[in-house]
C-alpha positions in Angstrom: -270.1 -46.2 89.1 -272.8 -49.1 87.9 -273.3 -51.8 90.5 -274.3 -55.5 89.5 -276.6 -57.5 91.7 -275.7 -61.3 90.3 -278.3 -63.9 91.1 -277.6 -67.7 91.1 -281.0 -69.7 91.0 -282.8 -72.8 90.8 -286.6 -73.1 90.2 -288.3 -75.5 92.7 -291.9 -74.0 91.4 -292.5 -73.3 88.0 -295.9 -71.6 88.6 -294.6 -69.2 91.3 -291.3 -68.4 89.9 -293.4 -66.7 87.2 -295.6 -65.1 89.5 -292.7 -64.0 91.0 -290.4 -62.9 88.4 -293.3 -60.2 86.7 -293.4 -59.0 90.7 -290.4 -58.5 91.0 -289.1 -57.3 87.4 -291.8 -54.2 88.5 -289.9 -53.6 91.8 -287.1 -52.6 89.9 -288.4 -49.5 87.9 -288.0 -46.8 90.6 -284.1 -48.0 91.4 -283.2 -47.7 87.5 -282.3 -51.7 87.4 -282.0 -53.6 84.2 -281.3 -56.9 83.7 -278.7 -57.6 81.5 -278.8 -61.6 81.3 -280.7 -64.1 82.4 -280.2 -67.9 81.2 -278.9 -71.0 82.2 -275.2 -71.7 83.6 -272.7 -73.3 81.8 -269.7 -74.0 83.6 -266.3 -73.6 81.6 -264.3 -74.7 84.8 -265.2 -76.0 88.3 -268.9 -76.6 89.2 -271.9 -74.5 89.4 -274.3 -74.7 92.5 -277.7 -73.5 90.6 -278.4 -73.8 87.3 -279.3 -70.2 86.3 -277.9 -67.2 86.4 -279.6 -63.6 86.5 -277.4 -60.1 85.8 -279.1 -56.8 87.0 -277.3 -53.7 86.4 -278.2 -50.5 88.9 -276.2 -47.1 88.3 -274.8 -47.2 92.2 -274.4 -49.5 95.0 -276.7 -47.0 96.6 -279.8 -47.8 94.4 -278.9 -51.7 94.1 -278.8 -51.6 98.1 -282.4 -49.5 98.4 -283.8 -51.7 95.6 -283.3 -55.1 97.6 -284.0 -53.1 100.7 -287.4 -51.7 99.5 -290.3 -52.4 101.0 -291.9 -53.5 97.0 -289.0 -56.0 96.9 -289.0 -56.8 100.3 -292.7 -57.8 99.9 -292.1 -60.2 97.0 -289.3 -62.2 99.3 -291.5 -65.1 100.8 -292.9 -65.7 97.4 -289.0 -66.1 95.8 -288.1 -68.3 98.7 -291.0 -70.4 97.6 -290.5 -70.5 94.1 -286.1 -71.6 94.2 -283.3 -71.3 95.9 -281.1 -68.8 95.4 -277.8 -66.7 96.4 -277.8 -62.7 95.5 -274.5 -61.0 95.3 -273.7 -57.2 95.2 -270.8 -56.0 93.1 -269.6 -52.9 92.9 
């Protein structure tokens, strides 16, 4: 059963959130991830906390859980810290 890792983000550094984003878009080749959208949030009721919103789809909890987990992504973590704040959720 496909598992969904949902991001919610905002950019505090331009410059590294592209750095980071090409890093980490590579980390996610050897768990099968894909994302399946990535935009801005617009809120049809109640508020929103961050102001984007990013979808990756992984074909088991398994191989989400390795991905964020690995030592690639792992290794990319201090950069994403630096370039927003953000909240990952698992869904499965």
């Amino acid at each position: 059963m496909s598992a969904y890792i949902i991001v919610d983000l905002t950019p505090v550094n331009i410059e590294k959130m592209a750095v980071y984003s090409a890093q980490a878009a590579k980390t996610l080749v050897g768990y099968q991830g894909e994302f399946l959208s990535k935009g801005s949030v617009e809120s049809l009721h109640g508020s929103a906390s961050h102001t984007t919103k990013v979808i990756i789809q992984f074909p088991s909890k398994e191989k989400a859980v390795n991905w964020y987990n690995s030592e690639q992504y792992q290794a990319v973590i201090p950069l994403r810290d630096e370039a927003m704040l953000s909240t990952f959720h698992l869904i499965v």
